[in-house]
C-alpha positions as protocol buffer text, in pm:
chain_id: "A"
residue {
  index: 1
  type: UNK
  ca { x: 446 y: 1892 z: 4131 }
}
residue {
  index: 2
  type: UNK
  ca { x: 581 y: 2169 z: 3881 }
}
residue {
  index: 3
  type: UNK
  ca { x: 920 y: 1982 z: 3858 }
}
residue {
  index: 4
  type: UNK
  ca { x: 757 y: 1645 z: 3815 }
}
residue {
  index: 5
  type: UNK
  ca { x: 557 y: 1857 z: 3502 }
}
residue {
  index: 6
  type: UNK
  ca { x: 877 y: 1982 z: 3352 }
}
residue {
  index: 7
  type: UNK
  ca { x: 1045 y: 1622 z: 3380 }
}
residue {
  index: 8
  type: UNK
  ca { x: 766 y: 1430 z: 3201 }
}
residue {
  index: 9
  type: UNK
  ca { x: 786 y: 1745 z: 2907 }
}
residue {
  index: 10
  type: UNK
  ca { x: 1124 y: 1708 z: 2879 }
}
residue {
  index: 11
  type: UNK
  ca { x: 1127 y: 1364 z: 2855 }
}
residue {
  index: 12
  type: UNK
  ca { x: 836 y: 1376 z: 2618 }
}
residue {
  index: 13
  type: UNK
  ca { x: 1008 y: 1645 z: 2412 }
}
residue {
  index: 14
  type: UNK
  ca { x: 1323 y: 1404 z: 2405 }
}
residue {
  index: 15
  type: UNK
  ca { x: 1173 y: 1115 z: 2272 }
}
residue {
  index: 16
  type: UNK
  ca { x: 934 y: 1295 z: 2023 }
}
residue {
  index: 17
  type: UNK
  ca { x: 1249 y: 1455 z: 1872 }
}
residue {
  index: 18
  type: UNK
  ca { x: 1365 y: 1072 z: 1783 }
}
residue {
  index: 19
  type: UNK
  ca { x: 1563 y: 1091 z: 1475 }
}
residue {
  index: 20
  type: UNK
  ca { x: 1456 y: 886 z: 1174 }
}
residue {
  index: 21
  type: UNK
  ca { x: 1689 y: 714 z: 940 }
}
residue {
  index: 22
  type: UNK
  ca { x: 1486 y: 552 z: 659 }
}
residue {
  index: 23
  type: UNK
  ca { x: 1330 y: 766 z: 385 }
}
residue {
  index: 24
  type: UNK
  ca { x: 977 y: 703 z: 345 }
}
residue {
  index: 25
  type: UNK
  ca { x: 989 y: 757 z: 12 }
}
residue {
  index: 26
  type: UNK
  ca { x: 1262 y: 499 z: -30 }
}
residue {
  index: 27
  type: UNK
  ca { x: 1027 y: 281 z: 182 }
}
residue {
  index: 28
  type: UNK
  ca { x: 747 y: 273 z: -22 }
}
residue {
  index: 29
  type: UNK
  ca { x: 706 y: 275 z: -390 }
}
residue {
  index: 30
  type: UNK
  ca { x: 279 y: 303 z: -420 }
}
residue {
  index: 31
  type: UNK
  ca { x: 332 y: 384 z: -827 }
}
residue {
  index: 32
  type: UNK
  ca { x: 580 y: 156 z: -953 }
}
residue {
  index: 33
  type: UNK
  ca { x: 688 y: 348 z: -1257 }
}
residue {
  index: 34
  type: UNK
  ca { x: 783 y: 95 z: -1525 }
}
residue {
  index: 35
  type: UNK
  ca { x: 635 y: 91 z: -1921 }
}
residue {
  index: 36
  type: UNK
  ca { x: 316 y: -155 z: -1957 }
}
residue {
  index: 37
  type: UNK
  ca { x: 244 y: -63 z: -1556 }
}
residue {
  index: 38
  type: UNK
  ca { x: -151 y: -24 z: -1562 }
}
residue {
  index: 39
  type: UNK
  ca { x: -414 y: 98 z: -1285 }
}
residue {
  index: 40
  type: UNK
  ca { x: -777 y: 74 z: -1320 }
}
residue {
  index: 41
  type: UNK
  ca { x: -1020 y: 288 z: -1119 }
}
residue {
  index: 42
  type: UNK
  ca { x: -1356 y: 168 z: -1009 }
}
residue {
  index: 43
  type: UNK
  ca { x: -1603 y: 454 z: -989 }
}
residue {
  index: 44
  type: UNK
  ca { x: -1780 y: 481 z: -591 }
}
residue {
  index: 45
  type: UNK
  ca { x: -2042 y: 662 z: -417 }
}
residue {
  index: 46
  type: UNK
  ca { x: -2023 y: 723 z: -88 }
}
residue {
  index: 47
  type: UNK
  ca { x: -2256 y: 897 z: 135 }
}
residue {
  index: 48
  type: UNK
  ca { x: -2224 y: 1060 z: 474 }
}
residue {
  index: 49
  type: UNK
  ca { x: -2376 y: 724 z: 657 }
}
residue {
  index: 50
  type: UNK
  ca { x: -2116 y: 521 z: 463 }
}
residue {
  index: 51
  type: UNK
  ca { x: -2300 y: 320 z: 246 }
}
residue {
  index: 52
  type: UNK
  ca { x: -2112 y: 249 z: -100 }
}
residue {
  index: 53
  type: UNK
  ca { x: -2305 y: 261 z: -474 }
}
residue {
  index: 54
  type: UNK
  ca { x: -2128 y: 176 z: -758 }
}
residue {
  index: 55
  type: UNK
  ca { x: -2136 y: 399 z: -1027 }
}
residue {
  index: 56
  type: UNK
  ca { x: -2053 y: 164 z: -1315 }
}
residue {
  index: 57
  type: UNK
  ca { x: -1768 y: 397 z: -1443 }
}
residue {
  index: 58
  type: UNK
  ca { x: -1410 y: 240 z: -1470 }
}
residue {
  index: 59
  type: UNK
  ca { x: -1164 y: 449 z: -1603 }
}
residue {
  index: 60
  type: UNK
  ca { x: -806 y: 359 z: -1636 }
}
residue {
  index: 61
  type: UNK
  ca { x: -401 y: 476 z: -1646 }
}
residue {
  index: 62
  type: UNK
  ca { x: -126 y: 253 z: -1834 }
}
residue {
  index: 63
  type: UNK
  ca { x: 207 y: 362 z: -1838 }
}
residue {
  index: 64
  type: UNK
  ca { x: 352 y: 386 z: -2249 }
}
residue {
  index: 65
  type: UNK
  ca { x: 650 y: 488 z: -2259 }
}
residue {
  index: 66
  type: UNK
  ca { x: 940 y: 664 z: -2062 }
}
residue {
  index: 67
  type: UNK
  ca { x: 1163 y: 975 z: -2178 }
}
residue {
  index: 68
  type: UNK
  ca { x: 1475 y: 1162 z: -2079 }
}
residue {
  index: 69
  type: UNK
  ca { x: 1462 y: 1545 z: -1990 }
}
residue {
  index: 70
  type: UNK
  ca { x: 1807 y: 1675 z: -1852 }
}
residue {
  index: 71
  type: UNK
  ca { x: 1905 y: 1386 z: -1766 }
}
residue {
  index: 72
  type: UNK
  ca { x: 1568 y: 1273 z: -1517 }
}
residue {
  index: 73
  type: UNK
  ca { x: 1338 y: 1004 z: -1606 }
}
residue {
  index: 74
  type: UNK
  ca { x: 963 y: 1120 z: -1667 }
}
residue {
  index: 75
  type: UNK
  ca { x: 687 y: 891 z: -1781 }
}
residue {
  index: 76
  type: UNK
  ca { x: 397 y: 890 z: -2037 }
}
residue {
  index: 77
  type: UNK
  ca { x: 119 y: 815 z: -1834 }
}
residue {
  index: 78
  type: UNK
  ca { x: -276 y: 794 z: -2070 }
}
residue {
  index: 79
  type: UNK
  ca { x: -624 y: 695 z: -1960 }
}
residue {
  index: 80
  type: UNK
  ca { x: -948 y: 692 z: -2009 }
}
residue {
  index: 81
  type: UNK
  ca { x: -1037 y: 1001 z: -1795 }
}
């Protein structure tokens, strides 16, 4: 029974340790950083039965323009908030 134990760990260990060769960040881009880009927030309640109010508060992030600081790429992001 021990040695059946040890088998099925090993094996688990084996296939845990499954090397992975995509880069989620590469994967997925949630923020796509380009000037005139735009996200607006809607404002939620939620309490601890689940039930959703609105709050009636937007607020809002647009993208305006880009710079260049040693050589990497930052953006100007402004809102509302």
């Amino acid at each position: 029974m021990r040695k059946l134990f040890l088998l099925v760990l090993a094996i688990s260990l084996f296939a845990a340790c499954n090397k992975d060769k995509t880069n989620p960040q590469e994967e997925s881009n949630y923020f796509p950083m380009q000037i005139g880009n735009y996200w607006v927030y809607q404002h939620y309640n939620i309490d601890s039965l689940g039930n959703e109010t609105d709050m009636n508060k937007t607020d809002s992030v647009i993208i305006k323009r880009d710079t260049i600081i040693n050589n990497k790429q930052y953006f100007v992001l402004e809102g509302t908030n």
